[in-house]
C-alpha positions as a Python dict, from the first residue, in 0.01 Angstrom:
ca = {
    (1, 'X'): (0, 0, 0),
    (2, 'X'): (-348, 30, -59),
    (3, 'X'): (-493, -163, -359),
    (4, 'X'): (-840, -154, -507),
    (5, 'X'): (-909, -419, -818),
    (6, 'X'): (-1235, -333, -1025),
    (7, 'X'): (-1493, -594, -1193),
    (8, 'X'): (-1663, -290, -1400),
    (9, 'X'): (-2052, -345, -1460),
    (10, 'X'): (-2217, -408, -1794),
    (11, 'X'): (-2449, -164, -1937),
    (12, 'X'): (-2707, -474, -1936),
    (13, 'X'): (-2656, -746, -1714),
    (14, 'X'): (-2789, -1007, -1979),
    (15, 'X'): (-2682, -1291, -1734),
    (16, 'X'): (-2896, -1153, -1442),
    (17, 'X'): (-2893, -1539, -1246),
    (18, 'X'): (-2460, -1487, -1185),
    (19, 'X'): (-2504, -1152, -1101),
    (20, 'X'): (-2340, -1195, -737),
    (21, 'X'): (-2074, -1450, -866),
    (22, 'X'): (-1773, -1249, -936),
    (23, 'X'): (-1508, -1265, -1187),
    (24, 'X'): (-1211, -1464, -1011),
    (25, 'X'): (-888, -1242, -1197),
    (26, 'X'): (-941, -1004, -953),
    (27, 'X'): (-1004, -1220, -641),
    (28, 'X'): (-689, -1439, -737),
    (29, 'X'): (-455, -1120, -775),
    (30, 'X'): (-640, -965, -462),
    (31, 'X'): (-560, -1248, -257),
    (32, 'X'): (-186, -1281, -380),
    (33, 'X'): (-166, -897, -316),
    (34, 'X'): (-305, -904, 26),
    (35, 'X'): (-92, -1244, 122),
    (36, 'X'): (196, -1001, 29),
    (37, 'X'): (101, -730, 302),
    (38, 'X'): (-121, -487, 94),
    (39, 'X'): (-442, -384, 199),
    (40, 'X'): (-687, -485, -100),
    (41, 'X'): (-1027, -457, -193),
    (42, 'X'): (-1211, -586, -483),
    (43, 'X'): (-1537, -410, -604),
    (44, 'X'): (-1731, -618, -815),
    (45, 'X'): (-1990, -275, -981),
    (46, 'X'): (-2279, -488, -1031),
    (47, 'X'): (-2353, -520, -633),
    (48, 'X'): (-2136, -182, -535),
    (49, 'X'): (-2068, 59, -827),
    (50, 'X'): (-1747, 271, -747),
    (51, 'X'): (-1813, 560, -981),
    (52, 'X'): (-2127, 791, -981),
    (53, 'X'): (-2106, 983, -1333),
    (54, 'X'): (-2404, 1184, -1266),
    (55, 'X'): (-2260, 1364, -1031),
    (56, 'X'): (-1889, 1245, -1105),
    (57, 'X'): (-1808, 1087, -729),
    (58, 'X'): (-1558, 832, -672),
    (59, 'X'): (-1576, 547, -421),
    (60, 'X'): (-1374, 684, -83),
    (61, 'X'): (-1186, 383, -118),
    (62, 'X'): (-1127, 442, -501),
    (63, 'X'): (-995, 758, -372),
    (64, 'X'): (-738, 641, -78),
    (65, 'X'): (-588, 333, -329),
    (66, 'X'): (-226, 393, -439),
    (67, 'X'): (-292, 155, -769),
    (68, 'X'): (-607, 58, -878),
    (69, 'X'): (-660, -228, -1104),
    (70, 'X'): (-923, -337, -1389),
    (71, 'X'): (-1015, -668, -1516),
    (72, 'X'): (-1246, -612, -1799),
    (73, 'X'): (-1446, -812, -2071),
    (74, 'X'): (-1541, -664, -2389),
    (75, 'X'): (-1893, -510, -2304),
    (76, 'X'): (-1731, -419, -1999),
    (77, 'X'): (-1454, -215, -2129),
    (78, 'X'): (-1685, 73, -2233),
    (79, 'X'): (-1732, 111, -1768),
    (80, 'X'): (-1393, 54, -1724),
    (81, 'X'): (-1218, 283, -1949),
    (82, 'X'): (-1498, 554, -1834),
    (83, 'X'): (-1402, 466, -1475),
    (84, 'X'): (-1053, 450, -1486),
    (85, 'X'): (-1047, 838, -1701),
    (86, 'X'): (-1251, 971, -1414),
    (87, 'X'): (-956, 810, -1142),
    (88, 'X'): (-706, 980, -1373),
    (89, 'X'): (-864, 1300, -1415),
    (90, 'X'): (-880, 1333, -1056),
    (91, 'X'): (-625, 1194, -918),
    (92, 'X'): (-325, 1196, -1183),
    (93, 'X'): (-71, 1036, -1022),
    (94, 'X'): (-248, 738, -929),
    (95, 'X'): (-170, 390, -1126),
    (96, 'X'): (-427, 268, -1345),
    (97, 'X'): (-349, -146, -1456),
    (98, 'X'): (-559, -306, -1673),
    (99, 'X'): (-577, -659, -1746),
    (100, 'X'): (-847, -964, -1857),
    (101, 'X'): (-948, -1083, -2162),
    (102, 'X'): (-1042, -760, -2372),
    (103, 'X'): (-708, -564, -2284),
    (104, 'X'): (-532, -856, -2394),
    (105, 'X'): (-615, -859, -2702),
    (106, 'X'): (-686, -470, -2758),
    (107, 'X'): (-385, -369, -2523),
    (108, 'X'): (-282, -70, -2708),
    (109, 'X'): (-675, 49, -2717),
    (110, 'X'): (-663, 3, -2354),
    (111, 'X'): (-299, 150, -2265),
    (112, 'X'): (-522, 490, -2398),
    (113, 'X'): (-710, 444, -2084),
    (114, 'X'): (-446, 284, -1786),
    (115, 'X'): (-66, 321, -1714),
    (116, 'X'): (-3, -11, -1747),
    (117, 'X'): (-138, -355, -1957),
    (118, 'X'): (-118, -704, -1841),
    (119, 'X'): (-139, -943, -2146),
    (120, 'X'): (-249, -1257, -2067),
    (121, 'X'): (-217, -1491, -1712),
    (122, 'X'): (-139, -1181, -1453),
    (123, 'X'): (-30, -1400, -1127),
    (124, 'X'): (288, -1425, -1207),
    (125, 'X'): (342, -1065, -1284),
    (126, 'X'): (116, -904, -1039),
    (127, 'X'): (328, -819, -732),
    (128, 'X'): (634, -645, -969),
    (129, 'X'): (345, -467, -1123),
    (130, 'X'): (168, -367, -870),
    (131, 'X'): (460, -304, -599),
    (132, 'X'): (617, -77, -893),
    (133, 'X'): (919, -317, -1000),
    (134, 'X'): (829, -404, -1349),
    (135, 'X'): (679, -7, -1486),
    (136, 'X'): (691, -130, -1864),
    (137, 'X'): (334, -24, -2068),
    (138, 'X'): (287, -391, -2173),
    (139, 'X'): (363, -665, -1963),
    (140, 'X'): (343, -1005, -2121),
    (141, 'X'): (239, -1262, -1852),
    (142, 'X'): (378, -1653, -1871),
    (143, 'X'): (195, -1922, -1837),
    (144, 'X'): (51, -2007, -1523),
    (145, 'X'): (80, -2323, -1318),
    (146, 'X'): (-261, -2337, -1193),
    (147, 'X'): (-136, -2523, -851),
    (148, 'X'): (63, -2165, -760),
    (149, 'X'): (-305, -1973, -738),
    (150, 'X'): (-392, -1973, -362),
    (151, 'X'): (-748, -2006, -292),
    (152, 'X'): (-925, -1691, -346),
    (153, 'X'): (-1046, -1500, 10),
    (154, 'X'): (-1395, -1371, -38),
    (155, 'X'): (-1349, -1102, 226),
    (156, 'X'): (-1200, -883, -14),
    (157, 'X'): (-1525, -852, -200),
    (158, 'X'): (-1707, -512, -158),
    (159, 'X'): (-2061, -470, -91),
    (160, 'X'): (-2186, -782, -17),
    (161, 'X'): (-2313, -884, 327),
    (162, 'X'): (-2139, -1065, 566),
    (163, 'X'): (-2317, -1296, 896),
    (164, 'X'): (-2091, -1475, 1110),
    (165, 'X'): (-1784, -1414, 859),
    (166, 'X'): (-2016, -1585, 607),
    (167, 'X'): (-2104, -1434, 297),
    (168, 'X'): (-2458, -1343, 137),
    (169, 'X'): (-2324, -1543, -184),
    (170, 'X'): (-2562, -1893, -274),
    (171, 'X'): (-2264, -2046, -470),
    (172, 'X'): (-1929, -2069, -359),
    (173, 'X'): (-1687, -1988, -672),
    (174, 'X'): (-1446, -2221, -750),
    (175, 'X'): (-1195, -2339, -1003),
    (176, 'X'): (-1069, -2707, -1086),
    (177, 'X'): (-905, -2640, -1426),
    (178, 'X'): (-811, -2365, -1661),
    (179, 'X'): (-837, -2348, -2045),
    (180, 'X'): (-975, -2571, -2283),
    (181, 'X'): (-815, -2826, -2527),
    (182, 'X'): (-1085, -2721, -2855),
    (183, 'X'): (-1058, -2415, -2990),
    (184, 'X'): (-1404, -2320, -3069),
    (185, 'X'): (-1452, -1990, -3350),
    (186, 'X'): (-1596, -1812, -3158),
    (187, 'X'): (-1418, -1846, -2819),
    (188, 'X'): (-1084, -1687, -2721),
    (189, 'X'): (-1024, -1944, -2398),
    (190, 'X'): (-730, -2104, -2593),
    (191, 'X'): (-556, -1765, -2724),
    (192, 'X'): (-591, -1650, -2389),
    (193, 'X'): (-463, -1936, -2196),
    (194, 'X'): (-297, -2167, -2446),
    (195, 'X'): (-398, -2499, -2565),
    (196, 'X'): (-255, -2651, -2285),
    (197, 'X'): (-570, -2797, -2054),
    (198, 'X'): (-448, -2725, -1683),
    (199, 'X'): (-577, -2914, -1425),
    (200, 'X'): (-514, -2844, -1095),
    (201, 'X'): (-390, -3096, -821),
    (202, 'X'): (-708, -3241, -672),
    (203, 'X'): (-587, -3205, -340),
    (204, 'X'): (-551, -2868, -363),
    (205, 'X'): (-926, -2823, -495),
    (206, 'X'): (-1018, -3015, -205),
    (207, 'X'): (-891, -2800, 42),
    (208, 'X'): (-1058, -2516, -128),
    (209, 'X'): (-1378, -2721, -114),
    (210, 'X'): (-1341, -2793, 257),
    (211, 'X'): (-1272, -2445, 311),
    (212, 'X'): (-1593, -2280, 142),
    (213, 'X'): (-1788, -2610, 345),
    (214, 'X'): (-1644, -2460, 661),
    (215, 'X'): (-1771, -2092, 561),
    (216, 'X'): (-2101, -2222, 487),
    (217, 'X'): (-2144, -2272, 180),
    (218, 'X'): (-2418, -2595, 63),
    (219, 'X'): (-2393, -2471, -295),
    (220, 'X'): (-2110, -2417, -557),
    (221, 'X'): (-2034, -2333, -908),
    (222, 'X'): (-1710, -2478, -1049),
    (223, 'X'): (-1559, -2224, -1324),
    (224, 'X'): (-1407, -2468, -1564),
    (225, 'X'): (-1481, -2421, -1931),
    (226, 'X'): (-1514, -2760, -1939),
    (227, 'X'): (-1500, -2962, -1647),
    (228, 'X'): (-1464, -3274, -1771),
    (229, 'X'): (-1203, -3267, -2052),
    (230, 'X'): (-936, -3483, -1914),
    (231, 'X'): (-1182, -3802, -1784),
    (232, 'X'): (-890, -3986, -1525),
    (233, 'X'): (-822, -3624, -1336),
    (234, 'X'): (-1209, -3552, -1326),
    (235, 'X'): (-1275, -3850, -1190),
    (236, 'X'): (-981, -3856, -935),
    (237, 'X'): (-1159, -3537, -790),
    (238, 'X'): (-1505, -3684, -810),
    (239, 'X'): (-1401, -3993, -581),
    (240, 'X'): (-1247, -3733, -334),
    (241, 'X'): (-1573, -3526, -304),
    (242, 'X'): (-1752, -3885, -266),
    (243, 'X'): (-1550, -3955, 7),
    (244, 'X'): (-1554, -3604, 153),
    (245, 'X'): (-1985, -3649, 192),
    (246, 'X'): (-2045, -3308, 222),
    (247, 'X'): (-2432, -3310, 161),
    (248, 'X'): (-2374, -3010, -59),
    (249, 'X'): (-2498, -2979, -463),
    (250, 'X'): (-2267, -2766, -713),
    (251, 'X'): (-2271, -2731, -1084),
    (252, 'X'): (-2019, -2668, -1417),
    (253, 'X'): (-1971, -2657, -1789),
    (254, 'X'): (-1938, -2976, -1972),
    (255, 'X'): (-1945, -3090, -2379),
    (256, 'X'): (-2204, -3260, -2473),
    (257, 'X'): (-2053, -3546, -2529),
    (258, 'X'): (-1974, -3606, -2140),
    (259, 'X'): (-2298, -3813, -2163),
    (260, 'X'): (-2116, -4151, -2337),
    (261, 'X'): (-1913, -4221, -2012),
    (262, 'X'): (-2112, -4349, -1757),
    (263, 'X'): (-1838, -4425, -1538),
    (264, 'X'): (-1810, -4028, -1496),
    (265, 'X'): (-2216, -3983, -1511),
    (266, 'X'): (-2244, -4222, -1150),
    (267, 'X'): (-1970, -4028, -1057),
    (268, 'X'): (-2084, -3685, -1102),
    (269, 'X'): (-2449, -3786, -942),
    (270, 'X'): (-2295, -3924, -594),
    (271, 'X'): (-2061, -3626, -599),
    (272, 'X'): (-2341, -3365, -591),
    (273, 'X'): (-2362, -3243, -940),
    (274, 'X'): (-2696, -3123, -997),
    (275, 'X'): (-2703, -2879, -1329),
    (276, 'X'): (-2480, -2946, -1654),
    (277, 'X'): (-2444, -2589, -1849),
    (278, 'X'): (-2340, -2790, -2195),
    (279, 'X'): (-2247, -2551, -2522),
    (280, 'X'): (-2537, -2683, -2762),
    (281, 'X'): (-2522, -2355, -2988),
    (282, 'X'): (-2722, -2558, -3274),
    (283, 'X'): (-2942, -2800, -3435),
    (284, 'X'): (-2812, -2746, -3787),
    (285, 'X'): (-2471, -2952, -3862),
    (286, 'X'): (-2352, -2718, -4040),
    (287, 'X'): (-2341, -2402, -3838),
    (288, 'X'): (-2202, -2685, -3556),
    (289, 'X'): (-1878, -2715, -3822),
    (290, 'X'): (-1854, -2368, -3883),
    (291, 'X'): (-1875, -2309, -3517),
    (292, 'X'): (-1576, -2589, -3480),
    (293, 'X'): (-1777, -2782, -3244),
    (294, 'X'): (-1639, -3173, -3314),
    (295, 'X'): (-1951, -3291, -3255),
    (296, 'X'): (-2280, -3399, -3435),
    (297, 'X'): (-2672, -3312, -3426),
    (298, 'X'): (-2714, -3689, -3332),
    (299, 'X'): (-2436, -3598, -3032),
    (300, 'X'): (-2650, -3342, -2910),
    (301, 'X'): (-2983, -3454, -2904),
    (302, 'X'): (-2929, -3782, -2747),
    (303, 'X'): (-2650, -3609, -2508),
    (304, 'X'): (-2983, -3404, -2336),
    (305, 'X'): (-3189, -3684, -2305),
    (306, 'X'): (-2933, -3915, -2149),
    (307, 'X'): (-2808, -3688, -1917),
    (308, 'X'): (-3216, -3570, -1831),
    (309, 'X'): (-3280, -3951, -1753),
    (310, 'X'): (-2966, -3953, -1577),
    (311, 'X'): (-3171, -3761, -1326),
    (312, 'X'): (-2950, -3430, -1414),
    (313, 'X'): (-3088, -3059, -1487),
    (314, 'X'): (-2987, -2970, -1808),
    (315, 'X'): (-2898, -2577, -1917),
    (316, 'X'): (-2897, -2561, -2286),
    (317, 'X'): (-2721, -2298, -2391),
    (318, 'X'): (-2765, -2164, -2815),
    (319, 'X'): (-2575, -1936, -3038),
    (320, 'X'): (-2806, -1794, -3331),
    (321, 'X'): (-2671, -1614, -3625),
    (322, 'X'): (-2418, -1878, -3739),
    (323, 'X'): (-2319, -1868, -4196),
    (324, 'X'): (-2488, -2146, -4235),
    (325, 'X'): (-2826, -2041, -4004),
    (326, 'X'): (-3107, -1922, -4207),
    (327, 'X'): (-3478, -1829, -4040),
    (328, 'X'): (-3619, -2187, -4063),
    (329, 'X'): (-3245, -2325, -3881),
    (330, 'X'): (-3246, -2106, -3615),
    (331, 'X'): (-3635, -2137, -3581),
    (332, 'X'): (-3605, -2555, -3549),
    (333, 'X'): (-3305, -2448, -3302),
    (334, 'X'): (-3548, -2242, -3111),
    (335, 'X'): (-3837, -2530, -3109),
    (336, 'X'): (-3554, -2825, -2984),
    (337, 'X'): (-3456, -2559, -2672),
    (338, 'X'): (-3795, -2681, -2566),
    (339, 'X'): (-3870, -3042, -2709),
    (340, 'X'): (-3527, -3124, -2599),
    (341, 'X'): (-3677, -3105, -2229),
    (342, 'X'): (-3404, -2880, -2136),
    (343, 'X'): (-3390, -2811, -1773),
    (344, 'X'): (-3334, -2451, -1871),
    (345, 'X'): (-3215, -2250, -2182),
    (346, 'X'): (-2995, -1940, -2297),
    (347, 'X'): (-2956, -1729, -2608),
    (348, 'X'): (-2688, -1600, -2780),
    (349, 'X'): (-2662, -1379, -3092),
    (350, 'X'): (-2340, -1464, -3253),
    (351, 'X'): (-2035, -1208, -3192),
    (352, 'X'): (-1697, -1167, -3263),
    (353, 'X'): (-1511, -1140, -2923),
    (354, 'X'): (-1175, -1031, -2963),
    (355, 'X'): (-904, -1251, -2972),
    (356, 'X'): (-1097, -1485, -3168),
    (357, 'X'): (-1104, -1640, -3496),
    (358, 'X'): (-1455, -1534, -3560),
    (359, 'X'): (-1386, -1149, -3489),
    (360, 'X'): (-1012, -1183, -3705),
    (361, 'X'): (-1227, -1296, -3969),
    (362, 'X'): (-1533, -1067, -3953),
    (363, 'X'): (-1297, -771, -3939),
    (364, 'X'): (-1073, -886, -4240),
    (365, 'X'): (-1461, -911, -4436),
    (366, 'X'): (-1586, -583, -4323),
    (367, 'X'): (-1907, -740, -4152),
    (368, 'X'): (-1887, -547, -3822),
    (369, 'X'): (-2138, -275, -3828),
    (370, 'X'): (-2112, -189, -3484),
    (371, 'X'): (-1773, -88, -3309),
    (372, 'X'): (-1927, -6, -2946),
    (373, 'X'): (-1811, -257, -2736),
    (374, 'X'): (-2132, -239, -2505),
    (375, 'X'): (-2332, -400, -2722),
    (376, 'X'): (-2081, -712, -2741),
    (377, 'X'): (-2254, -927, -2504),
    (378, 'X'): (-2457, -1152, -2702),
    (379, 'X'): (-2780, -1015, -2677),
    (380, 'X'): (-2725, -805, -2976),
    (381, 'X'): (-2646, -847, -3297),
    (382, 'X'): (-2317, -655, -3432),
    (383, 'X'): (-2176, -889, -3730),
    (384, 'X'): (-2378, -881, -4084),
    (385, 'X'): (-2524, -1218, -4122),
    (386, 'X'): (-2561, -1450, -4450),
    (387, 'X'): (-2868, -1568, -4475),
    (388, 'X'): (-3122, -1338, -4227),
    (389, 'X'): (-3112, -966, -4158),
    (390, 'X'): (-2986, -805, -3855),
    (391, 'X'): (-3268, -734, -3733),
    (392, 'X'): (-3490, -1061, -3808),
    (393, 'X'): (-3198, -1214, -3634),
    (394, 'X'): (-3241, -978, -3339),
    (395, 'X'): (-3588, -1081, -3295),
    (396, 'X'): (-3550, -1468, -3307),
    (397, 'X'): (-3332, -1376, -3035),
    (398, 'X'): (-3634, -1271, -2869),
    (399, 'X'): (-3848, -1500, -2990),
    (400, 'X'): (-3612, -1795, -2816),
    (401, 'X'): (-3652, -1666, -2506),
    (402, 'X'): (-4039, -1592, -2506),
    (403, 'X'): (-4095, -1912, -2704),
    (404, 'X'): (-3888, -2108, -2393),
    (405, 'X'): (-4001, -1961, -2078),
    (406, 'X'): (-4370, -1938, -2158),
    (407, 'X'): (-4463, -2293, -1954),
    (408, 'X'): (-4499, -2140, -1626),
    (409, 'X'): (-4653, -1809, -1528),
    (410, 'X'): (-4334, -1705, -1320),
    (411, 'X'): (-4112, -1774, -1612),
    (412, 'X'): (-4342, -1605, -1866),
    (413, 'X'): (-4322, -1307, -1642),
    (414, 'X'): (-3948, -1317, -1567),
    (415, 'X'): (-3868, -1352, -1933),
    (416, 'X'): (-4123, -1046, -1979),
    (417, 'X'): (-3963, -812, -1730),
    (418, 'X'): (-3622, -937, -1848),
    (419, 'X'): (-3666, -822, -2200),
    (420, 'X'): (-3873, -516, -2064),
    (421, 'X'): (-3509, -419, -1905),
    (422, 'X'): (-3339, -483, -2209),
    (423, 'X'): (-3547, -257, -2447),
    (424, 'X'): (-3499, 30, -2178),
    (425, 'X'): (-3102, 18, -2195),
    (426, 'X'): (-3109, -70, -2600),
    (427, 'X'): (-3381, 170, -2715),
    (428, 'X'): (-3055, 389, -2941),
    (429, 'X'): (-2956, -18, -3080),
    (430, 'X'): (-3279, -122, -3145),
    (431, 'X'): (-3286, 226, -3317),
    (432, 'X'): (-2975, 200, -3519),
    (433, 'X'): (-3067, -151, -3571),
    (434, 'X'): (-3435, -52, -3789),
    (435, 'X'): (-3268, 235, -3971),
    (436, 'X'): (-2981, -6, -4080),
    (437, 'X'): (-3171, -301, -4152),
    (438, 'X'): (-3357, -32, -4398),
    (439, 'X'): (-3050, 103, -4547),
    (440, 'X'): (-2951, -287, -4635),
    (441, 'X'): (-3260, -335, -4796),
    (442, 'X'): (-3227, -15, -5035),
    (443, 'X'): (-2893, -38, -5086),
    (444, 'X'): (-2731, -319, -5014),
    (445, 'X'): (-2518, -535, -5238),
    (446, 'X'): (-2409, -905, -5226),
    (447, 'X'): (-2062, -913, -5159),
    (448, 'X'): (-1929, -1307, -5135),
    (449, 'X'): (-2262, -1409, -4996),
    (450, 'X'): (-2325, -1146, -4740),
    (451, 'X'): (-2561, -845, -4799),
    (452, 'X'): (-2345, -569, -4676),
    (453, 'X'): (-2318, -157, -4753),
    (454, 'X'): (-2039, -73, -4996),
    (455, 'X'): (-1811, 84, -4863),
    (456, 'X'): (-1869, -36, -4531),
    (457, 'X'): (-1508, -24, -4356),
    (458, 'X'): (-1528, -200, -3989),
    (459, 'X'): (-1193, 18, -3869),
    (460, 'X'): (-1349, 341, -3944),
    (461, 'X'): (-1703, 272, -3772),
    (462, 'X'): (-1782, 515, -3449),
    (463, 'X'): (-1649, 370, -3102),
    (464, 'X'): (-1986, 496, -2950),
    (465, 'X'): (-2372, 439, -3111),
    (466, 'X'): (-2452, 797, -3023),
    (467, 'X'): (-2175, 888, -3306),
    (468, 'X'): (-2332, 629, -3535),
    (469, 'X'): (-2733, 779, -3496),
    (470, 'X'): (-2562, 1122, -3556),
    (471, 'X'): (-2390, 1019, -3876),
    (472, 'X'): (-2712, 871, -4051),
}
């Protein structure tokens, strides 16, 4: 059977430096799939697109696969439902499965769209889905032991360019653990893979390591949410890649507060870490507690400069737009990006991903005044803030990035040509945005804190912006 699983492109990429790493859903099923005899290949649309709407062509391959499969985040959806309508207009008796994050917690909005939804962990469903055994709409998957996945084969991948069975790919892609034991607002990791912290077997990471050494790989990027949550297995691993003395440097995602053991600092160092991407999100305590963080201000600034003197890169990365963030918060959040010393930094505009508290809760209070999921990436803002407008908000998002990348003439102009990109994809937003930024202004009321519209209903607002312009 021939199998084709879909990573569908953003409408912005607003994370250009992962562009080549792929999601690994659809390498993980791909590999299980192909393991089980079927011939499989997995497009990732940011380096090969499968669907041309302008002049409505189809991939060849798109068009030979029995069942095609989508693994979708919410700004991603948008693509994939328009990719997967094309498939069925088409071709009509082809199987359309959907499955990732977004379906799994809008699985009836995406069962419009596919024959079948996977809800949840998909490798223990995947071959009676795919091979036609289990046909129901919505498939619930169980947890999954993380020591069953088989390492993923980056063959399958589409579009990228292979030397000597090597591929054109900096950072091998990798996974140690799954989950994460907090349960952050705004962050649907725990609904989406419980709030049990799964650690695979060292070993088996190892071989996976050893493996991507032997394909030529100097460079990787472990996938954990946060690498370092259960200390005694971390460090278990560590020791083996110490041992191992590959030469080669890799980086992950780690709390902040990964700094007060320096048992796992020397550790990390002699195993090759080189770049800690740590969740900062703020400066002000108080949008840290009504982010959920567990941790503190003091935390967070001495965290950075530990880890910096520790000889480590730091990547900061921010969330703006929190209840408690006014201008001057999220401006002093702005000014520590750079005072902190941070190695590098990234913005966020707060947004309410499904599946999370924060978007259960923004719903219930009516503050969503944008429905179209492509603007759900976190480089716009869709949620009515407190304290700042949408639009001032917008442009401290801005203002971070310009304010941070303005010490070097190649990262003023980067930052420059980055945003230059953005306005050309979010000219209808930034649109929208003025003319309801305006409206709140003129008639606006205070509704429990929050300068919203009356009337202002977040399950009746247009799925598309186009819709929303044409309704002013």
């Amino acid at each position: 059977m021939k199998i084709a699983l879909i990573e569908p492109k953003p409408p912005f990429n607003a994370y250009f430096f992962l562009k080549k790493l792929p999601l690994l859903g659809p390498l993980f099923l791909g590999t299980m799939l192909k393991n089980a005899g079927h011939e499989v290949k997995v497009f990732k649309e940011n380096i090969l697109p499968v669907y041309n709407e302008n002049n409505d062509e189809l991939h060849p391959f798109i068009r030979e696969a029995d069942v095609i499969g989508f693994t979708t985040i919410t700004h991603t959806a948008k693509r994939a439902y328009q990719v997967a309508d094309a498939i069925k207009r088409k071709f009509p008796d082809k199987k359309i499965i959907f499955g990732g994050s977004h379906p799994t917690f809008m699985s009836e909005e995406a069962l419009q769209h596919a024959d079948q939804v996977v809800i949840g962990e998909g490798e223990y469903v995947a071959l009676d889905v795919f091979e036609g055994r289990n046909n129901e709409p919505l498939v619930r998957g169980p947890r999954v032991d993380i020591n069953d996945v088989p390492p993923i084969d980056l063959k399958l991948l589409q579009g990228y360019h292979f030397k000597n069975d090597k591929i054109n790919m900096k950072y091998a892609p990798i996974m140690a653990s799954r989950g994460c034991p907090y349960d952050c607002e705004f962050c649907s990791v725990t609904r989406m893979f419980g709030k049990k912290y799964k650690v695979k077997d060292p070993d088996l990471v190892m071989e996976e390591v050893m493996m991507r050494h032997r394909e030529g790989f100097r460079h990787a990027f472990f996938y954990d949410d946060n690498f370092a949550a259960i200390p005694g297995k971390t460090k278990v691993l560590l020791e083996k890649m110490i041992q191992a003395n590959l030469g080669w440097r890799w980086s992950s995602q780690f709390r902040i507060e990964v700094w007060k053991d320096k048992e796992m600092l020397d550790l990390l160092k002699r195993a090759g870490c080189v770049t800690l991407f740590v969740g900062v999100e703020s400066i002000n305590q108080e949008s840290l507690e009504d982010f959920n963080k567990h941790e503190t201000v003091e935390d967070v600034k001495r965290g950075i400069k530990e880890l910096l003197d520790y000889g480590f890169k730091v990547h900061s990365m921010f969330i703006l737009g929190a209840d408690s963030d006014t201008e001057e918060t999220i401006e002093e959040t702005i000014r520590f990006s750079k005072s902190s010393g941070s190695s590098t930094a990234q913005f966020s505009i707060l947004f309410p991903i499904p599946g999370t508290r924060l978007y259960d809760n923004m719903r219930k209070a009516n503050r969503i005044f944008i429905n179209d999921w492509d603007y759900f990436d976190g480089s716009h803002s869709v949620i009515l803030p407190k304290n700042i407008t949408p639009l001032e908000l917008q442009k401290k998002f801005i203002h971070g990035y310009k304010y941070f990348y303005n010490n070097t003439i190649l990262r003023w102009l980067m930052s420059r040509v980055g945003f230059f990109l953005w306005k050309l994809t979010s000219r209808k937003y930034m649109k929208f945005l003025r003319y309801f930024t305006r409206k709140l202004k003129k008639e606006g009321v205070v509704e429990e804190g929050v300068l919203t519209l009356k009337g202002l209903k977040t399950d009746s607002l247009p799925k598309t912006l186009s819709e929303a312009l044409s309704r002013k």
